[in-house]
C-alpha positions in Angstrom: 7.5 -19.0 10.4 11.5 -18.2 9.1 12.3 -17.9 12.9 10.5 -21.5 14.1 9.7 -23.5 11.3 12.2 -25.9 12.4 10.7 -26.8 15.7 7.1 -27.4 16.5 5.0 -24.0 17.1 2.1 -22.2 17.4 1.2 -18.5 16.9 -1.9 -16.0 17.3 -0.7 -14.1 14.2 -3.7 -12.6 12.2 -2.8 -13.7 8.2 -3.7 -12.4 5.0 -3.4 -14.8 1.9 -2.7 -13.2 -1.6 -4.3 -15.4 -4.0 -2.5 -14.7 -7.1 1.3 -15.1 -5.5 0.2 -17.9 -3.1 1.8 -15.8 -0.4 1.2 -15.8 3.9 1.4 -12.4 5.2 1.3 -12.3 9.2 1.2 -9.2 11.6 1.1 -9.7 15.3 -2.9 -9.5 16.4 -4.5 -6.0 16.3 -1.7 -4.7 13.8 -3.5 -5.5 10.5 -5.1 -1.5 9.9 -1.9 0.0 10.2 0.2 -1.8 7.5 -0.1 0.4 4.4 1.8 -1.6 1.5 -1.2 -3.3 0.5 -2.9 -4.7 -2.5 -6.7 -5.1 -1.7 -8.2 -6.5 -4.7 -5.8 -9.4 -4.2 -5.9 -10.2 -0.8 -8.8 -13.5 -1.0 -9.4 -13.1 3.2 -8.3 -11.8 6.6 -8.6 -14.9 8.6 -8.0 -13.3 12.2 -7.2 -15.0 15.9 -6.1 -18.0 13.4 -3.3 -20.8 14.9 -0.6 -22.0 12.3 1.7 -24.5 13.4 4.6 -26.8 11.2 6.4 -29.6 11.8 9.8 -30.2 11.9 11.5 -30.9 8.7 14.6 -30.2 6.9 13.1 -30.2 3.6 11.4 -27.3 2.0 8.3 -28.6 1.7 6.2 -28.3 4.8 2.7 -28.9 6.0 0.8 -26.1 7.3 -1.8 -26.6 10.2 -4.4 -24.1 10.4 -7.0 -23.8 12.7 -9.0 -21.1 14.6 -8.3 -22.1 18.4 -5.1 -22.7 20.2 -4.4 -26.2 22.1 -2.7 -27.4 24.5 -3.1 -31.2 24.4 -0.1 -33.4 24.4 -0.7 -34.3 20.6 -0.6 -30.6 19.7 2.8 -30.2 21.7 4.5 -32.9 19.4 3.3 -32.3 16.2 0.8 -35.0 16.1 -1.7 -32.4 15.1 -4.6 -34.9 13.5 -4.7 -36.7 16.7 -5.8 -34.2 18.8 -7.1 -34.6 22.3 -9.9 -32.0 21.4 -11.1 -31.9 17.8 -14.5 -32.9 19.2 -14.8 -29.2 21.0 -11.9 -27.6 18.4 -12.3 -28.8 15.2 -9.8 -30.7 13.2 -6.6 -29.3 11.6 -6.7 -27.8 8.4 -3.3 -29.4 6.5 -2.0 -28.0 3.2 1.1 -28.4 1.9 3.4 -26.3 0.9 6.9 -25.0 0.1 8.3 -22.6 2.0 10.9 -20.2 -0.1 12.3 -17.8 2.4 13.3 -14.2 1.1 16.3 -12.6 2.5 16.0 -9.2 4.5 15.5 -5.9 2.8 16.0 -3.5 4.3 15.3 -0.9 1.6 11.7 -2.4 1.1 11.6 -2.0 5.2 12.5 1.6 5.0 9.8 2.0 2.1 6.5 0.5 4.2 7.9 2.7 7.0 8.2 6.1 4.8 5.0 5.3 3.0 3.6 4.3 6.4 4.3 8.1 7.9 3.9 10.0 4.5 0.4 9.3 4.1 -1.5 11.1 7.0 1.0 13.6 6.1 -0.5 14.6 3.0 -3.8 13.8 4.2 -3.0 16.8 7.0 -1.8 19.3 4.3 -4.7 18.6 2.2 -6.6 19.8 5.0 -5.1 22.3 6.4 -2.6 23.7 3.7 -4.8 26.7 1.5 -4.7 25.8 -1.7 -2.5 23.0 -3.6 1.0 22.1 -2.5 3.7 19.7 -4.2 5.8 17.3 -3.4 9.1 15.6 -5.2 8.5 12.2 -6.8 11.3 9.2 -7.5 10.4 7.8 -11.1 13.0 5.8 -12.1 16.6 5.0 -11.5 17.5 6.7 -14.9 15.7 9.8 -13.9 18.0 11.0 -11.4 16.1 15.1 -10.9 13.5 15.0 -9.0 9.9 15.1 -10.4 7.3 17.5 -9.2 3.7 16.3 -8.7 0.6 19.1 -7.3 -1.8 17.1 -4.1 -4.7 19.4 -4.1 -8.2 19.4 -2.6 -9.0 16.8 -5.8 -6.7 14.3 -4.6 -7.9 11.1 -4.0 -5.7 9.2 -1.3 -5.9 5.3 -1.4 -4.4 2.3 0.4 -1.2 2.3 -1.4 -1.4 5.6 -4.0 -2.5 8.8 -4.3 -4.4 10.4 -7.4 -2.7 13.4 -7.9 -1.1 15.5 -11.4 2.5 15.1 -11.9 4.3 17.5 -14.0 6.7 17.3 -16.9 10.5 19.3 -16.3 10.9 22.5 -17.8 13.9 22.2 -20.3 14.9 24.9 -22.8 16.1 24.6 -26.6 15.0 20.7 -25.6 17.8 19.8 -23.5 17.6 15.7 -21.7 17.6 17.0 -18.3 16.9 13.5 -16.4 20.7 13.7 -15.9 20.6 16.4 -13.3 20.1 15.4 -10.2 20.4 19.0 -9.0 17.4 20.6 -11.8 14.6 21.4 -9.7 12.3 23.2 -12.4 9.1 22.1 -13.6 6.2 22.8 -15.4 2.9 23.1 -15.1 0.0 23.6 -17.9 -2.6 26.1 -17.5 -4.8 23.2 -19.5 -5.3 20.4 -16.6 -8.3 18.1 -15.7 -9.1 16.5 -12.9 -12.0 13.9 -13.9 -11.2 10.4 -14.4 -11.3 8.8 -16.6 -11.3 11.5 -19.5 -10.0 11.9 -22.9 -9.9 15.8 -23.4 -6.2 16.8 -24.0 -5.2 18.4 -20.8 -2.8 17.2 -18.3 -4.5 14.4 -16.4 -3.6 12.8 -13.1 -2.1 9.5 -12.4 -2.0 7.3 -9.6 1.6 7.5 -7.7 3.0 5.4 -4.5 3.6 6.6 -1.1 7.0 4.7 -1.7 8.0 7.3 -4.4 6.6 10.5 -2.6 10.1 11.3 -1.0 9.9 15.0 -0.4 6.7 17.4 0.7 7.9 20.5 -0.7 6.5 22.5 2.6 8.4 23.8 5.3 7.2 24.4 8.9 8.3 27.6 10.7 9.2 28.1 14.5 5.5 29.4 14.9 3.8 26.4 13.6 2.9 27.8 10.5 3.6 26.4 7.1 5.3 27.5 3.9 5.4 25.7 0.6 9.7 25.9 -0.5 8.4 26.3 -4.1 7.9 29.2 -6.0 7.2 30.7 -9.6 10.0 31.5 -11.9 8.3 34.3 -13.7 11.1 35.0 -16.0 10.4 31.7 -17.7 6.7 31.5 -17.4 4.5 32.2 -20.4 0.5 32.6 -21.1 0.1 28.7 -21.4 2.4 27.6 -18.5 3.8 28.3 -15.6 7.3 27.6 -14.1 8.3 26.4 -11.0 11.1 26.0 -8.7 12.3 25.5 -5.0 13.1 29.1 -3.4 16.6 29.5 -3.2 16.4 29.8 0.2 15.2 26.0 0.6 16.9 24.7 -2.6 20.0 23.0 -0.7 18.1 21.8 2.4 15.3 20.5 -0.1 17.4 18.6 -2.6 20.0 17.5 0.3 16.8 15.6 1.9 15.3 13.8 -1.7 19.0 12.9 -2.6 19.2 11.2 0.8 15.6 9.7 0.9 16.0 8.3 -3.0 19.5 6.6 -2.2 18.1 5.3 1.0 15.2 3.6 -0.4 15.5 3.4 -4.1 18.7 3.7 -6.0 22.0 5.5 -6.2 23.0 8.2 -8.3 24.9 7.6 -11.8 28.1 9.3 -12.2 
C-alpha cells in the first residue's frame, strides 16, 4: 500500500484487521503463522487470498477495494472498479473509505519482531531439553539500566507474544538504588514462590513478560554441544530465606557485553 498507493494495483496479500486501532496488517500469502508480534484478542479476522486495490489520489483519503478474486478486465486495470466486466461470476467490490496515515520506518521495532521472532523456539528448546530451570536477562525500562533476571522453568507457559515466567527482584545491600548500574548482575530469588495463577498467597508470583524484552538466555553452549547455564550462586550472600545469584565470572563480560548491545539495539541507550 505505502509503495503503490499512488497508482492503480492489486495484491494477493493475506490481511489482518485490528478492530480497536482500525489498522491493515498485510504479509505476503503463506507468511501469516510465522509473524509473532501479535495481539489475538484484537485481531476481528484473517481474511486470506483477499485483492485490495486503490485508486490514484493525492489526498489522504482513499477508497479501499476489497474483494476475494483477482481481475483482469479492462475496468479493473483503470480503476473503474464498480464497473466491472465480471461481477456477475466475481462479485462486486467491496469500497470503504479511508485515510491512509503512513508511519515512517523503524527499524528498532524491526529488529524487535525479528529477536522476538528467533527467541521464542529458543526458550521453548531449553525448556525441553535444559534439566531443570534456567534464566534469562530482561529489559524493564529505560531508567532501569542493570539487567533484570527472570527463572523459565518447566511451569512456563509460552504464548503468542509473552511468556509466564517469575522475574526476580536485584539483590542490593544496606538498601542501595542499584537500577543505576548497568554492570550489577546480582539477583534474588525467594525460597517462598508460587506458580498458580491467579493466586493471592504472599509468595513471589509470575508475570507475563515479552519476547521483545527477553534480550539474553543466560546459557552457554560448549564445543561438544552441551549446555551450561553462565549463572551461579553467590553463597556468601545467600541466607535461609533466599538465595543469590550471579553470572560466573567466567561469562560475566561476554554476558553483559551481549545484553548491553542487544538493549541499545532495540530499546534504549544508556544514561551517563
Amino acid at each position: 500500500m505505502k509503495q503503490h498507493h499512488s497508482a492503480v494495483t492489486h495484491t494477493y496479500h493475506e490481511a489482518l484487521h485490528q478492530i480497536d486501532k482500525r489498522e491493515y496488517h498485510y504479509f505476503p500469502r503463506g507468511t501469516f503463522l510465522s509473524y509473532h508480534p501479535r495481539i489475538p484478542k484484537k485481531l476481528a479476522a484473517v481474511k486470506p487470498y483477499y485483492t485490495f486495490a486503490v485508486k490514484k489520489s493525492e489526498a489522504p483519503q482513499k477508497i479501499l477495494y476489497q474483494r476475494k478474486h483477482y481481475c483482469p478486465c479492462p475496468n479493473c486495470f483503470t480503476g473503474n472498479y464498480l464497473q466491472c466486466f465480471n461481477i456477475a461470476f466475481l462479485g462486486q467490490w467491496n469500497a470503504e473509505e479511508m485515510t491512509i496515515n503512513y508511519k515512517t520506518d523503524n527499524p528498532a521495532a524491526d529488529m524487535q519482531r525479528e529477536h522476538a521472532a528467533n527467541i521464542h523456539p529458543l526458550l521453548v528448546e531449553y525448556q525441553q531439553t535444559f534439566k531443570g530451570s534456567f534464566f534469562v536477562a530482561l529489559y524493564q525500562n529505560e531508567e532501569v539500566q542493570r539487567p533484570t533476571f527472570a527463572e523459565i522453568s518447566p511451569f512456563s507457559k509460552f504464548h503468542d507474544v509473552r511468556v509466564r515466567c517469575l522475574v526476580f527482584p536485584p539483590y542490593t545491600q544496606l538498601g542501595e538504588n542499584v537500577d543505576f548500574y548497568c554492570n550489577h548482575n546480582h539477583f534474588l530469588v525467594p525460597n517462598n514462590c508460587c506458580y498458580r495463577h491467579p493466586c493471592n498467597c504472599p509468595a513471589l508470583h509470575t508475570q507475563l513478560v515479552e519476547y521483545t524484552k527477553i534480550l539474553l538466555i543466560c546459557i552457554n553452549r560448549l564445543p561438544g554441544g552441551n549446555v551450561v547455564s553462565t549463572i551461579s550462586n553467590d553463597f556468601p550472600h545467600s541466607t535461609e530465606h533466599f538465595k543469590v545469584f550471579k553470572f560466573k565470572k567466567e561469562y560475566e563480560n561476554l554476558q553483559l557485553t551481549e545484553y548491553k548491545t542487544n538493549r541499545i539495539k532495540m530499546h534504549a541507550p544508556y544514561k551517563i
